[in-house]
C-alpha positions in Angstrom: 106.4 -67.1 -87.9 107.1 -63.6 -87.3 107.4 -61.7 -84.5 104.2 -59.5 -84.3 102.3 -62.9 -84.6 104.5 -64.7 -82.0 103.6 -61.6 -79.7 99.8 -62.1 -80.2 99.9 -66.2 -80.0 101.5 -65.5 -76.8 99.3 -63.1 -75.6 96.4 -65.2 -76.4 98.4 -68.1 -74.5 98.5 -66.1 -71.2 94.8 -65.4 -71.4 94.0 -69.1 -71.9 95.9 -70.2 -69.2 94.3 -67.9 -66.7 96.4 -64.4 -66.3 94.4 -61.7 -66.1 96.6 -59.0 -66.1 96.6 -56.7 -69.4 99.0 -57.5 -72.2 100.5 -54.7 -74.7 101.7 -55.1 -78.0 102.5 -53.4 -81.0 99.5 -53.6 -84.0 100.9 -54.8 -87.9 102.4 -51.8 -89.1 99.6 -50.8 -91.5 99.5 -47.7 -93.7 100.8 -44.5 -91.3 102.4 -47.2 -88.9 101.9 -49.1 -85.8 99.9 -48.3 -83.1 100.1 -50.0 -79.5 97.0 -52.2 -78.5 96.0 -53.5 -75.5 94.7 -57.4 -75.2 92.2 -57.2 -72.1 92.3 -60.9 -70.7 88.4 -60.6 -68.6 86.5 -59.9 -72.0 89.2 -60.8 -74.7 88.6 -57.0 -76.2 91.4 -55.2 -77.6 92.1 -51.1 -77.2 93.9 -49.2 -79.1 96.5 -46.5 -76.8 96.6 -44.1 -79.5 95.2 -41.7 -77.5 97.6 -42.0 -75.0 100.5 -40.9 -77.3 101.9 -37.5 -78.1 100.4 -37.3 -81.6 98.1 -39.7 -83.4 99.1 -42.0 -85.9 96.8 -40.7 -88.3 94.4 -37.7 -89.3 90.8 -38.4 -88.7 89.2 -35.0 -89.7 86.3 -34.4 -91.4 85.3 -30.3 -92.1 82.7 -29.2 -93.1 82.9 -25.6 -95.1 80.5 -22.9 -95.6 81.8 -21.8 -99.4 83.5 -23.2 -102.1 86.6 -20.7 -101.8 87.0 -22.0 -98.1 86.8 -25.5 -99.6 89.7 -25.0 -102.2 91.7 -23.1 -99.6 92.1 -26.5 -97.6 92.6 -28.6 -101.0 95.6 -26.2 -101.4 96.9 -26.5 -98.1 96.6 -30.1 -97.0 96.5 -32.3 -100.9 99.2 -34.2 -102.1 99.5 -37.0 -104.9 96.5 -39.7 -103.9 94.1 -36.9 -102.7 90.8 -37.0 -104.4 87.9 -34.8 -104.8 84.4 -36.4 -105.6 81.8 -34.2 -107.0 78.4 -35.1 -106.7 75.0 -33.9 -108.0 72.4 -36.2 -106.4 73.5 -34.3 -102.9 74.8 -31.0 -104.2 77.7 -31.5 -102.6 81.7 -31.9 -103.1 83.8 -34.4 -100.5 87.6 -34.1 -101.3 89.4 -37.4 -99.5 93.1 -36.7 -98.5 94.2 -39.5 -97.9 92.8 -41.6 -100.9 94.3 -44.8 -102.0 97.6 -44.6 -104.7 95.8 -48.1 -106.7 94.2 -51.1 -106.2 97.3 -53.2 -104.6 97.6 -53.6 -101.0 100.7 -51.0 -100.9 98.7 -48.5 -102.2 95.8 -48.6 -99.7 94.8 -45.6 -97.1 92.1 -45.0 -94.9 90.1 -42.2 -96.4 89.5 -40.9 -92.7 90.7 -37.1 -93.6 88.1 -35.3 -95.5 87.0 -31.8 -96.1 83.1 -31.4 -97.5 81.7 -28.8 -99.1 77.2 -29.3 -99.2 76.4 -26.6 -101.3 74.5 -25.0 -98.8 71.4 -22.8 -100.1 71.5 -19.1 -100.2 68.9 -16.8 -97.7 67.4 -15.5 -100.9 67.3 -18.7 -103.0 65.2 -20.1 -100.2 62.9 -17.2 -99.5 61.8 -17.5 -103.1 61.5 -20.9 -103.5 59.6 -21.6 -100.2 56.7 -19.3 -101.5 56.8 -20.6 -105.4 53.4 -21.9 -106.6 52.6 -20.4 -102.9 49.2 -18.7 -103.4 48.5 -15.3 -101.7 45.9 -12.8 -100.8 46.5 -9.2 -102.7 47.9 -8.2 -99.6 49.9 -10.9 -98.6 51.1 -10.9 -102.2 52.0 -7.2 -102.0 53.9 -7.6 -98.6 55.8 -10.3 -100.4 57.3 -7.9 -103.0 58.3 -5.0 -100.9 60.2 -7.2 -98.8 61.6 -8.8 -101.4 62.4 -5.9 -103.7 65.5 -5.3 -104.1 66.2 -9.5 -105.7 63.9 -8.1 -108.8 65.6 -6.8 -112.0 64.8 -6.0 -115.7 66.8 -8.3 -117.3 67.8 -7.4 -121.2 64.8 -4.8 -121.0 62.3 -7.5 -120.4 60.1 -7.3 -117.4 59.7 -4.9 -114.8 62.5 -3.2 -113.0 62.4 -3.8 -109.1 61.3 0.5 -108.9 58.0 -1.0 -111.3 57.2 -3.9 -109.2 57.2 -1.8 -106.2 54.7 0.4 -107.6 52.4 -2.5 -108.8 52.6 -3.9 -105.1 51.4 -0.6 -103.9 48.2 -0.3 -106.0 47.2 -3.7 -104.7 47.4 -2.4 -101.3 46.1 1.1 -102.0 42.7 -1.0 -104.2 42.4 -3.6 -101.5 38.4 -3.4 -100.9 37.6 -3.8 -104.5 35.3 -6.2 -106.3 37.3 -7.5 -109.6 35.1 -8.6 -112.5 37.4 -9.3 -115.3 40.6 -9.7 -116.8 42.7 -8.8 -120.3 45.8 -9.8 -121.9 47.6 -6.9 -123.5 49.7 -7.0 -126.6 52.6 -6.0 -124.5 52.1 -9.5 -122.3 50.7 -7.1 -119.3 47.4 -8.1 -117.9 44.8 -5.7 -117.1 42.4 -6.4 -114.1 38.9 -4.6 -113.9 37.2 -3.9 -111.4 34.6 -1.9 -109.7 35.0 -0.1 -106.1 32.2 1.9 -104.4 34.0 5.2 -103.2 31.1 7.0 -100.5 28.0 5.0 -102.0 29.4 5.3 -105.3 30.7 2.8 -107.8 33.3 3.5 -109.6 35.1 1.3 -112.3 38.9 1.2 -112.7 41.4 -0.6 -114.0 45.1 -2.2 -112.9 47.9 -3.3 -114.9 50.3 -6.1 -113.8 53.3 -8.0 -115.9 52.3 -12.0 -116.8 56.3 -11.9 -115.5 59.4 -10.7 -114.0 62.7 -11.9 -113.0 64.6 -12.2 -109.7 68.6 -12.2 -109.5 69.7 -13.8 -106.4 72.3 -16.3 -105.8 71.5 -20.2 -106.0 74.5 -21.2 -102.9 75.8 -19.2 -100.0 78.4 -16.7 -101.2 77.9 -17.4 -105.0 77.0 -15.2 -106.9 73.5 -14.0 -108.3 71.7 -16.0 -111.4 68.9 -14.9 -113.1 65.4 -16.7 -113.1 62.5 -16.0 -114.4 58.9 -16.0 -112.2 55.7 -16.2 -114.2 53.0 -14.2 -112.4 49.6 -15.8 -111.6 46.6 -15.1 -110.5 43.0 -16.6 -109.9 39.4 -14.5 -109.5 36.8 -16.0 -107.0 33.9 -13.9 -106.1 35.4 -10.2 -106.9 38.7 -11.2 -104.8 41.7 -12.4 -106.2 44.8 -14.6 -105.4 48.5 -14.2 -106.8 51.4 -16.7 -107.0 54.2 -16.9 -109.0 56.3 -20.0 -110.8 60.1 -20.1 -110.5 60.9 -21.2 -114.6 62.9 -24.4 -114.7 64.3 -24.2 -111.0 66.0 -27.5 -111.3 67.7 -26.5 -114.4 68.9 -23.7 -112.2 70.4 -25.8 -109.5 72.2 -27.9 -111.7 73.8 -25.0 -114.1 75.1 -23.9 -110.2 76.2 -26.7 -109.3 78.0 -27.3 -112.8 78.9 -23.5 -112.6 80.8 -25.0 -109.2 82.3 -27.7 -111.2 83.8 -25.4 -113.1 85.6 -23.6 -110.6 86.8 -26.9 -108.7 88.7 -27.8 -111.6 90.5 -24.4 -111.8 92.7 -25.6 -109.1 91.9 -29.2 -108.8 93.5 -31.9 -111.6 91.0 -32.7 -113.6 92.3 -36.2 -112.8 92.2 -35.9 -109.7 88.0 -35.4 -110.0 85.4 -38.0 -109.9 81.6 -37.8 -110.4 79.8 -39.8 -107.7 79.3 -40.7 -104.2 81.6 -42.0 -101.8 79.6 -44.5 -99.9 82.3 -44.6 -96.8 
């Protein structure tokens, strides 16, 4: 019988046999090393003293980082052989374990308690957009939308309208916002043309608007990435000589997961490739 298990039979001995004052002993020295515990004869419990010594016997640290460059700073800093980073696209997220296990035998086992997590988290912009896609809008509130949002518009390879354009189509819908709209034409160029008629001093006049069936945004998909370009398909509805505008994000989803795998790609610029796994840990 060894010693540590002599020490507990005995302690277990004394609380049978009716002392009740607190016994100490040293735990099994498991992975980083022994701790001293602390048998409590009234309720049988056991505590741990660790937090009674100078330094603990063990990191239990879990970070939580705001960018992927602050992530991989860490990695550098605090990985060694059995660290492991998991990468996984259900959550958008990336945990890296520290202190991972070397194998499967019981000499190679740790406790996976120091971890550093990076959740993707969404970029200001990315969610402005996306919070108002398929969002329908009043020609005002649709107008509003743009000038605020201005400057995340580009032409991208010539196509669409530049940010400058989009602002001036915004304008006219404020400046024609008492109108009465009766129709509607697709151009050759893909522009739409909206009729309508407004009375100016008891008299009708008829005019016309053009606006682009789409345009595209550049902003970035995570916090501190940087921009990708999506494409927004303009809509719009007539009811009764008013009209109501919205827009559809192309393929968002297929956007978040080119990020994501844009983020995968820069993970394994400085992490081993074998030192990378695709999934979730569940602890």
């Amino acid at each position: 019988m060894s010693e540590e298990i002599e020490k507990l039979c005995a302690t277990i001995n004394a609380m049978m046999t009716g002392s009740n004052e607190p016994i100490s002993l040293e735990r099994f020295p498991v992975g980083c090393g022994a701790s001293p515990i602390m048998v409590i004869p009234d309720n049988c419990a056991i505590r741990s003293l660790e937090e009674f010594m100078p330094m603990p016997r063990r990191v239990r640290q879990c970070i939580d980082f705001h960018t992927m460059d602050s992530f991989l700073s860490c990695w550098r800093r605090f990985n060694f052989v059995f660290s492991v980073v998991f990468a996984d696209k259900n959550k958008m997220q990336f945990t890296a374990i520290f202190d991972y296990h070397a194998n499967s035998s019981f000499d190679g086992a740790d406790n996976c308690d120091n971890r550093a997590v990076y959740r993707c988290p969404l970029s200001n912009e990315w969610e402005v957009w996306t919070s108002k896609n398929l969002a329908k809008m009043s020609q005002a509130d649709f107008a509003q939308f743009i000038e605020d949002n201005i400057e995340d518009i580009i032409a991208r390879d010539n196509i669409g309208p530049t940010g400058a354009q989009m602002l001036e189509t915004a304008r006219s819908l404020e400046i024609h916002n008492n109108i009465q709209f009766k129709s509607s034409l697709r151009l050759d160029n893909g522009e739409i043309q909206l009729m309508y008629n407004e009375d100016i001093g008891g008299n009708r006049k008829t005019g016309n608007m053009k606006i682009p069936s789409e345009f595209y945004i550049a902003v970035p998909v995570f916090m501190g990435d940087t921009p990708y370009s999506v494409k927004a398909r303009l809509r719009y509805r007539m009811s009764a000589g008013a009209v109501v505008f919205w827009y559809d994000l192309y393929r968002i989803d297929k956007v978040l997961d080119d990020a994501f795998d844009r983020m995968c790609g820069i993970l394994k610029g400085v992490v081993d490739e074998g030192m990378i796994f695709y999934g979730t840990p569940l602890k």
